[in-house]
Backbone of each chain as ProteinMPNN parsed JSONL, in Angstrom:
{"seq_chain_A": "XXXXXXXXXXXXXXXXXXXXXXXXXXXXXXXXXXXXXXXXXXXXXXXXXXXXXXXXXXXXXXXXX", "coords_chain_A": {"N_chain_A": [[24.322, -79.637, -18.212], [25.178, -82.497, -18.955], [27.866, -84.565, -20.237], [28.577, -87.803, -21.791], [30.757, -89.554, -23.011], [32.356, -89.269, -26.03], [33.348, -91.428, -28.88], [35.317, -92.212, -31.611], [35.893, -93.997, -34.462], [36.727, -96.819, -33.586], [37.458, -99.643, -33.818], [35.421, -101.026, -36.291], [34.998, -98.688, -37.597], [33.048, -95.577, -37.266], [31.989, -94.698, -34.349], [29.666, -92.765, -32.202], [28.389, -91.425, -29.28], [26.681, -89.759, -26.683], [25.034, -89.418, -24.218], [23.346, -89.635, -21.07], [25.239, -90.847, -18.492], [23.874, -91.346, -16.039], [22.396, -93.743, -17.216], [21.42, -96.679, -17.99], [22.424, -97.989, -20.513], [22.619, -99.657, -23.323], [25.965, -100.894, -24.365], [28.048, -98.628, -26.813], [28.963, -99.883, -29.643], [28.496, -102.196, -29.005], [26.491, -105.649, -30.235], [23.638, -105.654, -30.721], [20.495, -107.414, -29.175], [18.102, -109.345, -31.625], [14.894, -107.484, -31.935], [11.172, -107.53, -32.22], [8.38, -105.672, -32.888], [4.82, -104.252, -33.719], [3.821, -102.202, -36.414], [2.13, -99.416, -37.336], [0.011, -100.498, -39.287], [-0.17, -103.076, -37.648], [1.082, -104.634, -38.69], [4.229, -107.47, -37.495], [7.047, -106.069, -36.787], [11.017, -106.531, -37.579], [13.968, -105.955, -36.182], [16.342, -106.575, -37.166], [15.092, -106.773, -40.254], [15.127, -104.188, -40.693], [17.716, -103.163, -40.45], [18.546, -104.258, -42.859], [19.315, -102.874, -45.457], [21.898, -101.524, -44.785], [21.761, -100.241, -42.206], [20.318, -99.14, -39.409], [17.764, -96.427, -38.256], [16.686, -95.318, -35.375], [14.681, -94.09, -33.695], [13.47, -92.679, -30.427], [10.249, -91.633, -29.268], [8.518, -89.365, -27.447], [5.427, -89.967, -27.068], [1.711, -90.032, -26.968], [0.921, -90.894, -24.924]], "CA_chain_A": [[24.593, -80.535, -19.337], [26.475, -83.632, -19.189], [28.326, -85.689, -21.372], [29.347, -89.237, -21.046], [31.713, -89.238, -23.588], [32.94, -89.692, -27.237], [33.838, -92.2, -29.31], [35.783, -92.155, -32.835], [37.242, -94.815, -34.84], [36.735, -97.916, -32.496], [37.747, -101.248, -34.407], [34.922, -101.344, -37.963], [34.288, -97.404, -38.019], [32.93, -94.679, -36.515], [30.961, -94.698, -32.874], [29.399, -91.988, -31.398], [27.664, -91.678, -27.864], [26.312, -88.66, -26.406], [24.387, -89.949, -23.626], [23.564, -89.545, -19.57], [25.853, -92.047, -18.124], [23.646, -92.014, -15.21], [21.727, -94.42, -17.612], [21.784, -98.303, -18.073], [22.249, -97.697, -21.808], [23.627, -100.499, -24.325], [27.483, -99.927, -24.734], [28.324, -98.219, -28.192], [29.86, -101.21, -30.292], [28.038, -103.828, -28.323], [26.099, -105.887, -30.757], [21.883, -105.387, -29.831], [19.409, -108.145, -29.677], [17.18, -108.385, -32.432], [13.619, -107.391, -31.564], [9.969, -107.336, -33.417], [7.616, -104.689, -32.815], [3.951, -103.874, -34.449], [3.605, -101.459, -36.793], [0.521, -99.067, -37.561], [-0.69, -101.569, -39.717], [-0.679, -104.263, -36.792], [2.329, -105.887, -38.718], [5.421, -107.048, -36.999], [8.413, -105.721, -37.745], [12.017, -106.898, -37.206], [15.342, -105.29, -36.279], [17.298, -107.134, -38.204], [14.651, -106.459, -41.506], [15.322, -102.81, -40.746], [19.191, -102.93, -40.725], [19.035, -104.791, -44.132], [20.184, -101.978, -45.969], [22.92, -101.605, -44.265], [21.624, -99.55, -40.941], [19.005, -98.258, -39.233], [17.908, -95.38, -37.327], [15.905, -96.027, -34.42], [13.893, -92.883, -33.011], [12.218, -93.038, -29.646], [9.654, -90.031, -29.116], [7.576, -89.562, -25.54], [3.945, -90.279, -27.359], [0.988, -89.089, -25.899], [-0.067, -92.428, -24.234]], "C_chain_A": [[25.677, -81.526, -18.954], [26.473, -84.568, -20.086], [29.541, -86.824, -21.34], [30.778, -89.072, -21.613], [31.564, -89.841, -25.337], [33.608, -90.65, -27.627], [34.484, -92.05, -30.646], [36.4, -93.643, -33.0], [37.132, -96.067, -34.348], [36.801, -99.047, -33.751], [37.105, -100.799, -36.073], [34.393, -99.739, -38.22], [33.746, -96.39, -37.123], [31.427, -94.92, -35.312], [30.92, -93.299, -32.706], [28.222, -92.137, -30.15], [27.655, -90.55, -27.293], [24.978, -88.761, -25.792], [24.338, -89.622, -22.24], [24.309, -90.608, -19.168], [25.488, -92.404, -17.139], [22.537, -93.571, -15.503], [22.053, -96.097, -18.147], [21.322, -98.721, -19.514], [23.336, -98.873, -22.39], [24.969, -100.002, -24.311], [27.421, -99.571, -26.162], [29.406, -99.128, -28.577], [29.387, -102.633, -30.124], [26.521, -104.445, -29.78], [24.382, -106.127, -29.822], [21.517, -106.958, -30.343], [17.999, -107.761, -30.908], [15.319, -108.554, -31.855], [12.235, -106.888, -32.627], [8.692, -107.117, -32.252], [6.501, -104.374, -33.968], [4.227, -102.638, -35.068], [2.453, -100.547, -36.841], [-0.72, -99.939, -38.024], [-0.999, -102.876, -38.626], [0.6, -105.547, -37.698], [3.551, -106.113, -37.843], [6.259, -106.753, -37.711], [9.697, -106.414, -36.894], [13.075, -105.816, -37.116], [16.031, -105.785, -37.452], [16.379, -107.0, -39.541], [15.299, -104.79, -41.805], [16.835, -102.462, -41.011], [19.368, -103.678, -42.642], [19.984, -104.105, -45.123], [21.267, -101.295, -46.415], [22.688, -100.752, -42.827], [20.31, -99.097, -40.807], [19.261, -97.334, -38.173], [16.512, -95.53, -36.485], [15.385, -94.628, -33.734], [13.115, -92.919, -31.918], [11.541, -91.864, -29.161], [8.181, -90.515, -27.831], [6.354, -90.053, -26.208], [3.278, -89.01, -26.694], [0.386, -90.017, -24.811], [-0.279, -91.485, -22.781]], "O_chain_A": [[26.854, -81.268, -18.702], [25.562, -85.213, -20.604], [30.739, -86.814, -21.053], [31.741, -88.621, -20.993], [30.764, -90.702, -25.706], [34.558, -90.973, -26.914], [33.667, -91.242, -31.088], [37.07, -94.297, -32.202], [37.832, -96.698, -35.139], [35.898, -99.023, -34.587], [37.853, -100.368, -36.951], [33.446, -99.555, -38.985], [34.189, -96.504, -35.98], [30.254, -95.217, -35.539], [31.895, -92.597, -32.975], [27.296, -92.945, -30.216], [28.783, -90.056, -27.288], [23.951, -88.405, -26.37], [25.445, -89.202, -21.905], [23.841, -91.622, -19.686], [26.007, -93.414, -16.664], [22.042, -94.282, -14.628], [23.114, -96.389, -18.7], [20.36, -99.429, -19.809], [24.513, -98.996, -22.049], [25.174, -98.789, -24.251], [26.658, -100.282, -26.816], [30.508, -99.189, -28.03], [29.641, -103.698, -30.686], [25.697, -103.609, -30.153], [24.137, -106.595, -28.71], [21.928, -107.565, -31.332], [17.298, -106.767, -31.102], [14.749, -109.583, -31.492], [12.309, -106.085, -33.557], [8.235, -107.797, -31.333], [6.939, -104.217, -35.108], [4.883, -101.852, -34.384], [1.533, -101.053, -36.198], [-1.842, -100.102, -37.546], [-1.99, -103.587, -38.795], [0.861, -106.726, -37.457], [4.042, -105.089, -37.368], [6.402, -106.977, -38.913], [9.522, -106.804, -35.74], [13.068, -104.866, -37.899], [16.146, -105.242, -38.551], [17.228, -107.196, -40.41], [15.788, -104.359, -42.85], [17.123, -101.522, -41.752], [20.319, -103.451, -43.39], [21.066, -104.53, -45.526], [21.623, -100.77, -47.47], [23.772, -100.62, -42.259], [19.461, -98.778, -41.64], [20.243, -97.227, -37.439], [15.434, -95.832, -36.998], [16.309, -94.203, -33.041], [11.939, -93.187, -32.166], [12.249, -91.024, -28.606], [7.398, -91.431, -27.578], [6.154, -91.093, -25.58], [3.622, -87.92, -26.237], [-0.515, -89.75, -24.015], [-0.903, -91.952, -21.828]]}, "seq_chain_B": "XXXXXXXXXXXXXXXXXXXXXXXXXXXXXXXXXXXXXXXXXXXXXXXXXXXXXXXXXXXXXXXXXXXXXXXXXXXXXXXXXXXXXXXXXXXXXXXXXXXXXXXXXXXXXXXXXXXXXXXXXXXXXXXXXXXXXXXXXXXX", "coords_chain_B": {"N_chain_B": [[10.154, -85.48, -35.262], [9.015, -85.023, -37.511], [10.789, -83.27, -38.86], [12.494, -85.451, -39.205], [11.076, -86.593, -41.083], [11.511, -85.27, -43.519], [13.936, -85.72, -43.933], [14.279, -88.173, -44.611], [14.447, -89.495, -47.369], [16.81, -88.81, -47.925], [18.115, -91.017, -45.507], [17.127, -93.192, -47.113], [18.67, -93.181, -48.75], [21.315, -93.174, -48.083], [21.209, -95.86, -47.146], [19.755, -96.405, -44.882], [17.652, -97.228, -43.224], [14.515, -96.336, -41.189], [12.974, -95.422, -38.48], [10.213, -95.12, -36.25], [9.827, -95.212, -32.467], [7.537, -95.737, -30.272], [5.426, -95.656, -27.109], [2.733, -95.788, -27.628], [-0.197, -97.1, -28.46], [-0.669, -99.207, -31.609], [-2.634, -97.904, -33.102], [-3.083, -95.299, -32.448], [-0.821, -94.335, -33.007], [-0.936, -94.668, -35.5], [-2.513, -93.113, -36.435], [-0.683, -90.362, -35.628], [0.642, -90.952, -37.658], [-0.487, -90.575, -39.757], [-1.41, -88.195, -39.672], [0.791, -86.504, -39.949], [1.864, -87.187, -41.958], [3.607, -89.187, -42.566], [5.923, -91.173, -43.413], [8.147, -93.518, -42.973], [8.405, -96.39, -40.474], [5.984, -96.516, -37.831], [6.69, -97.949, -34.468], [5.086, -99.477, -32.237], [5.717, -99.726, -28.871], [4.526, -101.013, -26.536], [4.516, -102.66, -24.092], [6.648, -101.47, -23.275], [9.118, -103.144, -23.581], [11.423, -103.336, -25.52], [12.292, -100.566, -25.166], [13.207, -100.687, -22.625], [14.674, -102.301, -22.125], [16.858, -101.264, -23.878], [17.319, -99.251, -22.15], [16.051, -96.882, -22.152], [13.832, -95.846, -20.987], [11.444, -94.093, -19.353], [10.493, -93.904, -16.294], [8.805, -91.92, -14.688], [7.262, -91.237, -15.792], [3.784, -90.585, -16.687], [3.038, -93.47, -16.938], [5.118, -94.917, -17.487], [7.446, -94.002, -20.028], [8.811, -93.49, -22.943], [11.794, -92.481, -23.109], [12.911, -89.367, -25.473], [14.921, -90.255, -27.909], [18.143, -91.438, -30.011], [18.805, -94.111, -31.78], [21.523, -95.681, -33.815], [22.148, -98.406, -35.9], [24.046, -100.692, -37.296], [24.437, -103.289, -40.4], [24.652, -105.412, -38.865], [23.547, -105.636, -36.557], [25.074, -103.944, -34.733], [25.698, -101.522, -32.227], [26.196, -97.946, -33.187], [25.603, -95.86, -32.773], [24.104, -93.065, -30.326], [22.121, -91.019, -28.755], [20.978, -89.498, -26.213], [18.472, -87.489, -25.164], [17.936, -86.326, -23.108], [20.002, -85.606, -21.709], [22.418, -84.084, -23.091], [22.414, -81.913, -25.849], [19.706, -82.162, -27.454], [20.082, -83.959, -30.527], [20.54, -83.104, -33.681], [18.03, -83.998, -36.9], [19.525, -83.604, -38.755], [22.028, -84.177, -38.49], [21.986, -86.732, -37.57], [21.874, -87.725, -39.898], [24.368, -86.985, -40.883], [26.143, -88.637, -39.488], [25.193, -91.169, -40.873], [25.527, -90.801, -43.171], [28.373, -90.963, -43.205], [29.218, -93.456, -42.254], [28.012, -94.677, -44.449], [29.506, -94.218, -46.016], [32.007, -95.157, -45.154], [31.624, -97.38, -45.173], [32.335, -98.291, -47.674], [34.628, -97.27, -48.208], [38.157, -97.808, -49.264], [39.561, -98.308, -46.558], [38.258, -99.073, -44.39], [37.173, -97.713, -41.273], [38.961, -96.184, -40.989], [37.939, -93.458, -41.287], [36.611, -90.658, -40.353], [34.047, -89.383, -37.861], [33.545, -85.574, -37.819], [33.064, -83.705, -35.137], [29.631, -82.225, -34.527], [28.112, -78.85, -34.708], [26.63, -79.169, -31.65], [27.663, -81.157, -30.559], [30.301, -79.683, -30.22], [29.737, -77.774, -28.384], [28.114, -79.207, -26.586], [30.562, -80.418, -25.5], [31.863, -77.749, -24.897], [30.072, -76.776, -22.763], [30.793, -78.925, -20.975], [32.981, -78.266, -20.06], [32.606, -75.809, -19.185], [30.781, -76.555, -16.961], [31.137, -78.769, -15.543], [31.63, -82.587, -15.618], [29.538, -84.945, -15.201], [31.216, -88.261, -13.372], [32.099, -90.791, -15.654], [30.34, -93.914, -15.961], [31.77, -96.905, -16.869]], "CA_chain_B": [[9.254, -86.689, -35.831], [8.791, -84.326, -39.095], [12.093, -83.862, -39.148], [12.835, -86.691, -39.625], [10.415, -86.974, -42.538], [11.917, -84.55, -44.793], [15.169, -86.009, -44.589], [13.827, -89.648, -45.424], [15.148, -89.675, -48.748], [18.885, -88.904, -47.514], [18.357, -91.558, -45.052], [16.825, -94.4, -47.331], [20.06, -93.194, -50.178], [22.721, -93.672, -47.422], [21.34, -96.764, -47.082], [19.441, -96.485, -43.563], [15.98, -97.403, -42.852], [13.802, -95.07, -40.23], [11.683, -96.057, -37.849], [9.763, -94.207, -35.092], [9.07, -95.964, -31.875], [6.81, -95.024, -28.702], [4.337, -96.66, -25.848], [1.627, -95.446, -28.263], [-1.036, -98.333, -29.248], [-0.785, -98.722, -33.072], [-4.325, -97.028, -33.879], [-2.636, -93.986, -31.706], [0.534, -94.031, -33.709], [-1.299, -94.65, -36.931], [-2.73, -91.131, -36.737], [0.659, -89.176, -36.072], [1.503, -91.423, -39.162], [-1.512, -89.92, -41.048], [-1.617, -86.288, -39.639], [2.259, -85.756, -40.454], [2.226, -87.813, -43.67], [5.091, -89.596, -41.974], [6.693, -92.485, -44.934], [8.409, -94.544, -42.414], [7.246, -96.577, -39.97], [6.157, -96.194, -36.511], [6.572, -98.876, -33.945], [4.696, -99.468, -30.724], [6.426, -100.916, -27.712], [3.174, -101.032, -25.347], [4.838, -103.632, -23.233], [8.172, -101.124, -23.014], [10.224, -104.071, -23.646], [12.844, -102.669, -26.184], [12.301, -99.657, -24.433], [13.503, -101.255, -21.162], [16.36, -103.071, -22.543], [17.561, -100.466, -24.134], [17.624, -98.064, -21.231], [15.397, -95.157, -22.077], [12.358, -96.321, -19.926], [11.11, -92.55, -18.595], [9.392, -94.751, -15.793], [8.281, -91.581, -13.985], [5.62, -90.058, -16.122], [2.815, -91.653, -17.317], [3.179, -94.885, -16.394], [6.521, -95.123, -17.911], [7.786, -93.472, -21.362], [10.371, -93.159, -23.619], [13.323, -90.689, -23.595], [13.295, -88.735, -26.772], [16.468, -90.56, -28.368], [18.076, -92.008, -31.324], [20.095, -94.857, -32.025], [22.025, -95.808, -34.986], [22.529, -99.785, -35.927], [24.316, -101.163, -38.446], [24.094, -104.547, -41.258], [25.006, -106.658, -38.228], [23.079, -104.899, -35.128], [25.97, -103.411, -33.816], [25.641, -99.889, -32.123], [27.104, -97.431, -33.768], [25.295, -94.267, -32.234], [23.603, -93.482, -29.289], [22.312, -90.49, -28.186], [19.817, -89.374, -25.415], [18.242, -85.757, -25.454], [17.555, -85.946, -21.769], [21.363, -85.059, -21.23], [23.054, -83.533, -23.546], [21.232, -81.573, -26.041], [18.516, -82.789, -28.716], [21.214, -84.311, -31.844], [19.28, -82.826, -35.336], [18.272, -84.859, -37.762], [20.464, -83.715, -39.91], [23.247, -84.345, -37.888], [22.24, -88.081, -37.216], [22.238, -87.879, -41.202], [25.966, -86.753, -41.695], [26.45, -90.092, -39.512], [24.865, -91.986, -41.121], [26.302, -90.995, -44.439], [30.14, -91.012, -43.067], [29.188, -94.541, -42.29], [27.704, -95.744, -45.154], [31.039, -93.659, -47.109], [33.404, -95.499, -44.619], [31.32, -98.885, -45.861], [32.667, -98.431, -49.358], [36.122, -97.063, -48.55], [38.967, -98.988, -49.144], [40.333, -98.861, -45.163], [36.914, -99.304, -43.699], [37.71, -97.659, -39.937], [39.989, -95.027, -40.903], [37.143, -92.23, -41.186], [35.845, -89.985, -38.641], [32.875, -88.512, -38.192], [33.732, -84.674, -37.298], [31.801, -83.196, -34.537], [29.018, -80.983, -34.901], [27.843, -77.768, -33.513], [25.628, -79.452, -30.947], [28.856, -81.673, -29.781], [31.187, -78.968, -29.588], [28.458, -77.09, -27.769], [28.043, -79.793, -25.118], [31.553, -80.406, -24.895], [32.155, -76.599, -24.019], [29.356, -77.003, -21.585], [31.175, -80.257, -20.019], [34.163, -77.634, -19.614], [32.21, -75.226, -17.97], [30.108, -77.015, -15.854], [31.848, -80.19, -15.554], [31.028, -83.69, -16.522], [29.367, -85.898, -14.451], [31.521, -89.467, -13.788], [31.105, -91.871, -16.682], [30.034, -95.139, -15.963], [32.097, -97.02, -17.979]], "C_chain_B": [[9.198, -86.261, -37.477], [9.577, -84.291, -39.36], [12.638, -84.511, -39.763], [12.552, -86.858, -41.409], [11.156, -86.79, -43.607], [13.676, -85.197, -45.43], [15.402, -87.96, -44.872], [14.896, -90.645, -46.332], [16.274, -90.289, -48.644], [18.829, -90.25, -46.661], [18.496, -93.035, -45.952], [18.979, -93.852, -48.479], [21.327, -93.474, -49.374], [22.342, -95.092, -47.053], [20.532, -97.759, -45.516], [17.892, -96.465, -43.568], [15.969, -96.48, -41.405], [12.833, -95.635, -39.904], [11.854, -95.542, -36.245], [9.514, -95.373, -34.058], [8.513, -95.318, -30.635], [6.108, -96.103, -28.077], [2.995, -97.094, -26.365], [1.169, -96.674, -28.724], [-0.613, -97.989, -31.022], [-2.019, -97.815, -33.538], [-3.795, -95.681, -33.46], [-1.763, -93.794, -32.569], [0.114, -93.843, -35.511], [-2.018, -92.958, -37.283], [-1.77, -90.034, -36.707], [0.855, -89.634, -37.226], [0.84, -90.548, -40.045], [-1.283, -88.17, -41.047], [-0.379, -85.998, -40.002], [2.794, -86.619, -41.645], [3.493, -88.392, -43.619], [5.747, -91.2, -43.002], [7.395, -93.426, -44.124], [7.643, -95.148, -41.204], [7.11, -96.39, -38.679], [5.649, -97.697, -35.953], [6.22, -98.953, -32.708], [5.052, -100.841, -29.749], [5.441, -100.779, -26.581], [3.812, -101.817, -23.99], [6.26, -103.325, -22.127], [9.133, -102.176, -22.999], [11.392, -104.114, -24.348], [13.111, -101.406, -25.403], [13.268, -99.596, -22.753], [14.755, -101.666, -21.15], [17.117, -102.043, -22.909], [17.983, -99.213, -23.675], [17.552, -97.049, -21.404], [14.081, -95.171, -22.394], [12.461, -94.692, -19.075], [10.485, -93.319, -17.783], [8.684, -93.655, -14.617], [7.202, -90.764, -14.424], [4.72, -91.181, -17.196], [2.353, -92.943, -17.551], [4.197, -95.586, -17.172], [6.47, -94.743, -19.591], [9.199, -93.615, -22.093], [11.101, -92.156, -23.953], [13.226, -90.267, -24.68], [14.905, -89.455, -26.864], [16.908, -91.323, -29.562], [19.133, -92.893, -31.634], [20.72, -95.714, -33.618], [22.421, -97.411, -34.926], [23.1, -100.142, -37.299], [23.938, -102.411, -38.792], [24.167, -105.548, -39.909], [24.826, -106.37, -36.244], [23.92, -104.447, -34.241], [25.302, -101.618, -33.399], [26.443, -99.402, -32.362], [26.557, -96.131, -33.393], [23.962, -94.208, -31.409], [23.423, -91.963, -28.746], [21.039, -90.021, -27.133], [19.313, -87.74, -25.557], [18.057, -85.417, -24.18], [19.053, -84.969, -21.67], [21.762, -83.999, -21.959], [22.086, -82.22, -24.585], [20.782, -82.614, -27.103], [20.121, -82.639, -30.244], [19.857, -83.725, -32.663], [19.532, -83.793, -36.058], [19.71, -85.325, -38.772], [22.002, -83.812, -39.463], [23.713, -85.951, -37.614], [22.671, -88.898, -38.912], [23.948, -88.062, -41.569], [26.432, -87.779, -40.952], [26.482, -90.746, -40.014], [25.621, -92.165, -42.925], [27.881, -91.181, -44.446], [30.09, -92.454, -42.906], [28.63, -95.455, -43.249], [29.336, -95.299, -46.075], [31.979, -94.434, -46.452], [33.179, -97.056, -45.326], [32.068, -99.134, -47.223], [34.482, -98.288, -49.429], [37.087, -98.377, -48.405], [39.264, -99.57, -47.617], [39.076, -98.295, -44.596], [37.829, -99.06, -41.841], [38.055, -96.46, -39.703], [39.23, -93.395, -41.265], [36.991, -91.665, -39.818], [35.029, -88.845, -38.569], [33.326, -87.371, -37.466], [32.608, -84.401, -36.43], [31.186, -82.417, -34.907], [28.875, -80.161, -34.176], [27.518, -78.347, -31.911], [26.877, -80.092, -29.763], [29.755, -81.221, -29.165], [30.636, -78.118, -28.472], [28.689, -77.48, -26.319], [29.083, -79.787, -24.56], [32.293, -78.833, -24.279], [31.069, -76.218, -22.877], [30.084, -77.55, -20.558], [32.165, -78.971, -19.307], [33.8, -76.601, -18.743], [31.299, -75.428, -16.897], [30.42, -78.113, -15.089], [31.274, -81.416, -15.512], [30.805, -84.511, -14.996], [30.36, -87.344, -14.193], [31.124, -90.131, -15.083], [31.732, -93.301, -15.925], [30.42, -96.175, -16.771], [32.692, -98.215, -17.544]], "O_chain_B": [[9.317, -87.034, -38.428], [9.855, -85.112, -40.234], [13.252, -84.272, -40.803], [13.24, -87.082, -42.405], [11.477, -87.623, -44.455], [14.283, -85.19, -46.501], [16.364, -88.657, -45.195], [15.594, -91.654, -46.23], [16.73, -91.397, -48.925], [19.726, -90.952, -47.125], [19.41, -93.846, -45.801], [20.069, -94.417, -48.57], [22.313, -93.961, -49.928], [23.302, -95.676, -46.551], [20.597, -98.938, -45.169], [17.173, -95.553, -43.977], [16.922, -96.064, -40.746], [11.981, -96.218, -40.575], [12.782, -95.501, -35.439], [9.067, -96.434, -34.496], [9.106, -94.395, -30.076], [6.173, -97.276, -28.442], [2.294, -98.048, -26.025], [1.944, -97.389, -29.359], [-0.347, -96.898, -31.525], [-1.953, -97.059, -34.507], [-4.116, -94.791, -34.247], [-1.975, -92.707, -33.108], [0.642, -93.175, -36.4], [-1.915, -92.091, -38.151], [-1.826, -89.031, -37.418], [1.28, -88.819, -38.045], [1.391, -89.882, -40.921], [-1.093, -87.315, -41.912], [-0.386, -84.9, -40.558], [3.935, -86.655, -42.106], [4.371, -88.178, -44.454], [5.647, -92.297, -42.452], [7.27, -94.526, -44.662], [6.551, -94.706, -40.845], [8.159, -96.045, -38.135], [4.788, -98.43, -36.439], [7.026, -98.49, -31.901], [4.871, -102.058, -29.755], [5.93, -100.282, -25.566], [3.469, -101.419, -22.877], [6.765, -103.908, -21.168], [10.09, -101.981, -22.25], [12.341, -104.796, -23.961], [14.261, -101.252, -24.992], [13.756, -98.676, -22.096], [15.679, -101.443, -20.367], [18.137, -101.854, -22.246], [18.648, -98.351, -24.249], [18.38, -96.183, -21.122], [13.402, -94.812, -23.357], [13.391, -94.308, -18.366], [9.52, -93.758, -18.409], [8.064, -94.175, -13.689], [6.488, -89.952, -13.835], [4.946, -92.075, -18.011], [1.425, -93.333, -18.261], [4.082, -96.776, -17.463], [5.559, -95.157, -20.308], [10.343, -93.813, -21.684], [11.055, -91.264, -24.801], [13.661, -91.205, -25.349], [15.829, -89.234, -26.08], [16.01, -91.898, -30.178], [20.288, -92.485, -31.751], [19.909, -96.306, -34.331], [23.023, -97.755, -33.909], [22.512, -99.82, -38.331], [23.217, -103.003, -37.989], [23.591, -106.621, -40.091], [25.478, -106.667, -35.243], [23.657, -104.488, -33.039], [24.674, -100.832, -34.109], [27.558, -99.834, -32.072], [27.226, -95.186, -33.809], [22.987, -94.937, -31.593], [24.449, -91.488, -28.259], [19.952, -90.392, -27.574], [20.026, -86.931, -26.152], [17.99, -84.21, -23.945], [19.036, -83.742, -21.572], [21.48, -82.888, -21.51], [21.136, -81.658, -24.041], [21.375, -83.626, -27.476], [20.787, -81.692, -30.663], [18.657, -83.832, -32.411], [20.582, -84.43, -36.142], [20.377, -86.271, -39.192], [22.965, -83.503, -40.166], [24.836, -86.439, -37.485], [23.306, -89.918, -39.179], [24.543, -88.908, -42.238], [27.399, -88.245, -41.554], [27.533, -91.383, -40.086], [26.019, -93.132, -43.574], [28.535, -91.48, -45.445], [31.054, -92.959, -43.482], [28.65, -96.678, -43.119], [30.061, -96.121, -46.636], [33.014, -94.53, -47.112], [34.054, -97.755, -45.838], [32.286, -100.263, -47.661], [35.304, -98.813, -50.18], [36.954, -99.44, -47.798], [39.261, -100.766, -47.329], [38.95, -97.09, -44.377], [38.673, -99.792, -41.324], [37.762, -95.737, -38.75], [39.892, -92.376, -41.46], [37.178, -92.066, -38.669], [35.194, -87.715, -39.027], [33.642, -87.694, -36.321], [31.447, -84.698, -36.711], [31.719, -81.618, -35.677], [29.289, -80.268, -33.022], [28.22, -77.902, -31.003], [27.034, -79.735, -28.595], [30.22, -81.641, -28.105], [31.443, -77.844, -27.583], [29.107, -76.855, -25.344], [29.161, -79.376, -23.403], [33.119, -78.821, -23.366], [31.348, -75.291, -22.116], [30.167, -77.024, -19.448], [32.07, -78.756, -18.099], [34.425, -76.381, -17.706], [31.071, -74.582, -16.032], [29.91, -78.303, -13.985], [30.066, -81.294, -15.311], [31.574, -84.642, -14.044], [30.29, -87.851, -15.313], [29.984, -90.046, -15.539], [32.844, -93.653, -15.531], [29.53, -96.563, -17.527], [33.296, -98.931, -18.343]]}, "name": "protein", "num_of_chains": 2, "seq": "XXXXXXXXXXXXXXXXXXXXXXXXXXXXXXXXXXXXXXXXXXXXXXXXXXXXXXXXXXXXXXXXXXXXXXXXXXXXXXXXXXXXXXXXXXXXXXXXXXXXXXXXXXXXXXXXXXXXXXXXXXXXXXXXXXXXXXXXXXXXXXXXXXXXXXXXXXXXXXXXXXXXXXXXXXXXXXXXXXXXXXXXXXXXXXXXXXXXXXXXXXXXX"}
């Protein structure tokens, strides 16, 4: 098991990161590009529609492709 | 993926939209949607291009996949949580939940900052792992 490391607290609130650091992973805090992706339906979707809220949660799962 | 489902609710009431993504064509993804009665939505990156950027491209099985992982964004696409399952272990839903609700509770408080999300089992877990196995460098 390894673990990159922890974050608390950083500038507007709470970070966490619990990640391989042998990975070429966004920094935690760094503001993302926004990106649009199909849905089931064949609609796109937006990042930035999805944060509207106030956040989103982004899930990526192996498939079966 | 089900998981997920059940705790929906909690997610949309803290204020957080949910959304699945994989390699999976939509017609492929539209059937996990159906067979697990899944309410949010699922998004297919066929092209791996968020996938890629966002550095959890599995590019050695199947003609490249995505890491089981989950990241947290806030009103203004910042990252605010980040975790991989390859490494450490698998975060629970309900763990990405009590994030997500300390951050919509820190949204409201007066000194927006001054919260902190306690660790959970899973964290203290790894981190007594790190201690007995010891931590790889971070890349930082």
């Amino acid at each position: 098991v390894r673990v990159s490391r922890f974050e608390g607290n950083r500038a507007h609130g709470i970070f966490f990161q619990m990640s391989d650091s042998g990975l070429a992973l966004p920094q935690v805090g760094a503001t993302l590009a926004d990106f649009e992706l199909p849905d089931t339906e064949n609609r796109q979707r937006r990042l930035r529609e999805l944060v509207r809220g106030g956040a989103a949660v982004i899930v990526f799962y192996r498939g079966h492709w | 993926l089900a998981d997920y489902a059940s705790l929906y609710p909690s997610f949309g009431a803290a204020g957080a939209e949910l959304a699945a993504v994989s390699v999976d064509p939509p017609e492929r993804s539209a059937a996990v949607k159906r067979d697990m009665a899944l309410l949010y939505p699922i998004l297919s990156d066929g092209s791996r291009e968020v996938i890629g950027r966002w550095g959890v491209l599995n590019a050695k099985e199947k003609g490249g996949i995505a890491m089981p992982s989950v990241f947290v964004l806030d009103h203004d696409l910042r990252l605010r949580m980040l975790a991989v399952e390859e490494v450490a272990r698998r975060l629970t839903p309900g763990e990405v939940l009590r994030f997500v609700v300390a951050m919509h509770n820190a949204q409201d408080a007066d000194q927006p900052g001054m919260r902190k999300v306690r660790p959970g089992r899973m964290f203290l877990r790894a981190l007594a792992n790190a201690f007995r196995h010891g931590v790889r460098a971070s890349r930082v």
